[in-house]
C-alpha positions in Angstrom: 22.9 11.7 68.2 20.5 10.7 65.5 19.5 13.1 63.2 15.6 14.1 63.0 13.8 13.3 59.5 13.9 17.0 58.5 17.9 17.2 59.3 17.9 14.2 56.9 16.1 15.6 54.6 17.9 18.9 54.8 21.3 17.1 54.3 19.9 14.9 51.1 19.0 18.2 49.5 22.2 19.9 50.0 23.7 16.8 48.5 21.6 16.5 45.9 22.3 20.5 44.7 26.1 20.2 45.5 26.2 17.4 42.7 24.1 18.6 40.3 26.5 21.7 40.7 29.3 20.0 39.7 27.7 18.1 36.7 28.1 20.0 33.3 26.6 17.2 31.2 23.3 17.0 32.5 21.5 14.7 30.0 24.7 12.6 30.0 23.8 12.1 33.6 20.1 11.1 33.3 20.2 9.1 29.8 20.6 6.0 31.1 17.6 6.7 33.3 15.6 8.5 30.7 16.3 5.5 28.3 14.9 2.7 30.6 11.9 5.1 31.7 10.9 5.3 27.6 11.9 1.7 27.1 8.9 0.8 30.0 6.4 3.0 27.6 7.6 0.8 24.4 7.0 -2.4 26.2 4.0 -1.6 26.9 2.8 -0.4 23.6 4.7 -3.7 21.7 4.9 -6.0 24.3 5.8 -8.2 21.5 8.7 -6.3 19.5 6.9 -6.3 16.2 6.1 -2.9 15.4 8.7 -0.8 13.3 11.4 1.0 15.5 9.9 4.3 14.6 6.1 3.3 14.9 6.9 2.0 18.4 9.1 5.0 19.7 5.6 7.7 18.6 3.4 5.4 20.5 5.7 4.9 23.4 5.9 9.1 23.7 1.8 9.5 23.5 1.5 6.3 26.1 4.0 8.6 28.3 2.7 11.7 27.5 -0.9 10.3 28.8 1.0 8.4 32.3 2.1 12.2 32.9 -1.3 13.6 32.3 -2.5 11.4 34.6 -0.7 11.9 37.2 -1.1 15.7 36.7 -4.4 15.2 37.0 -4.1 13.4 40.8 -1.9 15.5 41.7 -4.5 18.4 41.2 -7.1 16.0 42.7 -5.2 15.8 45.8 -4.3 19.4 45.9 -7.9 20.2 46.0 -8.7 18.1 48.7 -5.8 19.4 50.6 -7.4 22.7 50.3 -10.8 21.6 50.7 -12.5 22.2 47.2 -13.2 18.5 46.7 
């Protein structure tokens, strides 16, 4: 029998916290992932490689710093129209 969505998304969670409960190095697991998701800021900041290493790394933190403010700040958009303030 085929399982409903919430059954799959029940059993994906229970996955999901089973192996993050048998990780100990946490940041181990996610640099990779953290590395290419700062890497997408630098690009975008010095599309052409020529800033300084260090230069380019501060402007790549602000340019994500703003992408998460921004969706912060849909995210409360869309929160208040889910509760009808507007």
């Amino acid at each position: 029998m085929a399982l409903t969505a919430k059954q799959r998304s029940r059993r994906a969670r229970i996955a999901a916290h089973a192996s993050w409960a048998n990780t100990a190095d946490r940041q181990g697991r996610t640099a990779s992932a953290t590395a290419s998701f700062l890497a997408r800021f630098e690009k975008q900041v010095d599309p052409l490689g020529v800033l300084e290493p260090e230069v380019r790394t501060t402007m790549a933190l602000h340019a994500r710093r703003a992408y998460m403010l921004q969706l912060a700040e849909r995210s409360a958009k869309a929160r208040a129209r889910g509760a009808g303030d507007g």
